[in-house]
C-alpha positions as CSV (number, residue, x, y, z in Angstrom):
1,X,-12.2,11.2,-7.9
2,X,-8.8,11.1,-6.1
3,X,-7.1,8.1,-7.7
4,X,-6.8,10.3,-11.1
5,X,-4.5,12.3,-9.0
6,X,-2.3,9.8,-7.9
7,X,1.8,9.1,-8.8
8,X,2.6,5.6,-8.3
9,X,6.9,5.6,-7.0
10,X,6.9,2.1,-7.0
11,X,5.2,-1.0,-7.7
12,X,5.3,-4.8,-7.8
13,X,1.7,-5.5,-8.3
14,X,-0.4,-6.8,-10.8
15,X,-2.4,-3.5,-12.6
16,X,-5.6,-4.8,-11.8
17,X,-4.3,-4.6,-8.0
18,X,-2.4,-1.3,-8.4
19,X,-6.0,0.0,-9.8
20,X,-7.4,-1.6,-6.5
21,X,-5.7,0.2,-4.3
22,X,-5.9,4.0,-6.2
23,X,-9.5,2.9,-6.1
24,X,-9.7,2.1,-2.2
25,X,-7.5,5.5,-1.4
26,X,-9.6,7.9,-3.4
27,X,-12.6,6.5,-1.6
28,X,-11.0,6.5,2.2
29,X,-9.6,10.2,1.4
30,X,-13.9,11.0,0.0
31,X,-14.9,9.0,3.9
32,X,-11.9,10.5,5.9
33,X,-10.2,13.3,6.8
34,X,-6.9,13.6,4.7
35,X,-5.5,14.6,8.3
36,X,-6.4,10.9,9.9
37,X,-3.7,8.7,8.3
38,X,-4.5,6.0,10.5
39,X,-8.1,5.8,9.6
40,X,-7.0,5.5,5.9
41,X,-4.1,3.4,6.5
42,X,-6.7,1.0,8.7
43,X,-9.5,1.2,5.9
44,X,-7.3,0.2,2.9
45,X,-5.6,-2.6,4.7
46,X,-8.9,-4.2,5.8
47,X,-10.3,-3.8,2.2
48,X,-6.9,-5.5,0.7
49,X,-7.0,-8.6,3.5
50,X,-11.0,-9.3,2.8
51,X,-10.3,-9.0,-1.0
52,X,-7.0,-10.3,-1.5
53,X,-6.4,-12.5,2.0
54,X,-4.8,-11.3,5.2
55,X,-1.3,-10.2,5.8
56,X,-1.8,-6.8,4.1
57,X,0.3,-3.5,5.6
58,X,-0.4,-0.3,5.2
59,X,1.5,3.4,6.1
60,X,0.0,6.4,5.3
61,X,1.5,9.6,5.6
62,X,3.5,12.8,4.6
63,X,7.1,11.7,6.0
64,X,8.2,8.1,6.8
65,X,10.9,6.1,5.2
66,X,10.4,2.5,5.0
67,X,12.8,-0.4,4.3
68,X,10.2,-3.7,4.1
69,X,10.0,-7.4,3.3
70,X,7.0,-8.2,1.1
71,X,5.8,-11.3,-1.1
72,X,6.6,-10.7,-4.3
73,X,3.6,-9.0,-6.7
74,X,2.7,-7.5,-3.3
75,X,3.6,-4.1,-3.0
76,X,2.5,-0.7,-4.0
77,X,4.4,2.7,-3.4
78,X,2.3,5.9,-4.5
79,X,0.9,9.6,-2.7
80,X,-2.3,11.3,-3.6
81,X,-1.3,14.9,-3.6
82,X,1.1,15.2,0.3
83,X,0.0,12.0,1.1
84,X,1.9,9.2,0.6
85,X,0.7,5.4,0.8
86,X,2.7,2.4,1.5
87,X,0.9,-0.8,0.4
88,X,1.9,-3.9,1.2
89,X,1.8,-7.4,2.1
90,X,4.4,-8.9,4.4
91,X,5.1,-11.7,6.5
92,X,7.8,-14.0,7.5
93,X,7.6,-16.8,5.2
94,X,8.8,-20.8,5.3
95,X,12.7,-21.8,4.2
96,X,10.8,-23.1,1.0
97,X,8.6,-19.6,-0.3
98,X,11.4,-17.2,0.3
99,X,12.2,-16.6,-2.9
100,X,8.4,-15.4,-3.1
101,X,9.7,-12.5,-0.7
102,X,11.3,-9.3,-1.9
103,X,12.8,-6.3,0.0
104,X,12.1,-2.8,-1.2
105,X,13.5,0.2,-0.4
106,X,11.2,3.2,-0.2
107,X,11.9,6.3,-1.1
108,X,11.2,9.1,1.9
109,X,8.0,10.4,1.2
């Protein structure tokens, strides 16, 4: 299975998520063509919004830089081989649950 093979860069997320996530890319890159980033990117994102509520963003690909906004306990950095996945959930929040936001800088994948 592909999560085995995956190296998580960065995460604030609880390990039952993070193991949600490996899960759901290992089974879109099985469904999907590696090549079709969008298709994977669109698959995990609508898996994380049904299972964890919406507001879920996802990039996949082999070279983006990112600079994001994300709840906190919300976010997932890892690749699978080339591929590098950017997992998210963002938003603009109320005065009163900012501190629930954190910005991350990604590395360049």
């Amino acid at each position: 299975m592909m999560e085995r093979q995956a190296v998580i860069g960065e995460a604030d997320m609880l390990e039952t998520m993070q193991q949600d996530a490996l899960r759901l890319a290992g089974k879109a890159l099985d469904e999907f063509d590696a090549t079709n980033s969008t298709q994977i990117a669109h698959f995990i994102k609508k898996e994380f919004d049904r299972s964890y509520g919406p507001g879920w963003q996802c990039i996949v690909g082999t070279d983006f830089g990112s600079f994001v906004t994300h709840h906190s306990g919300c976010f997932i950095y890892f690749s699978i081989g080339s591929l590098a996945i950017l997992l998210f959930r963002g938003g603009v929040a109320p005065e009163s649950d900012r501190a629930q936001l954190s910005a991350t800088d990604t590395v360049k994948a």
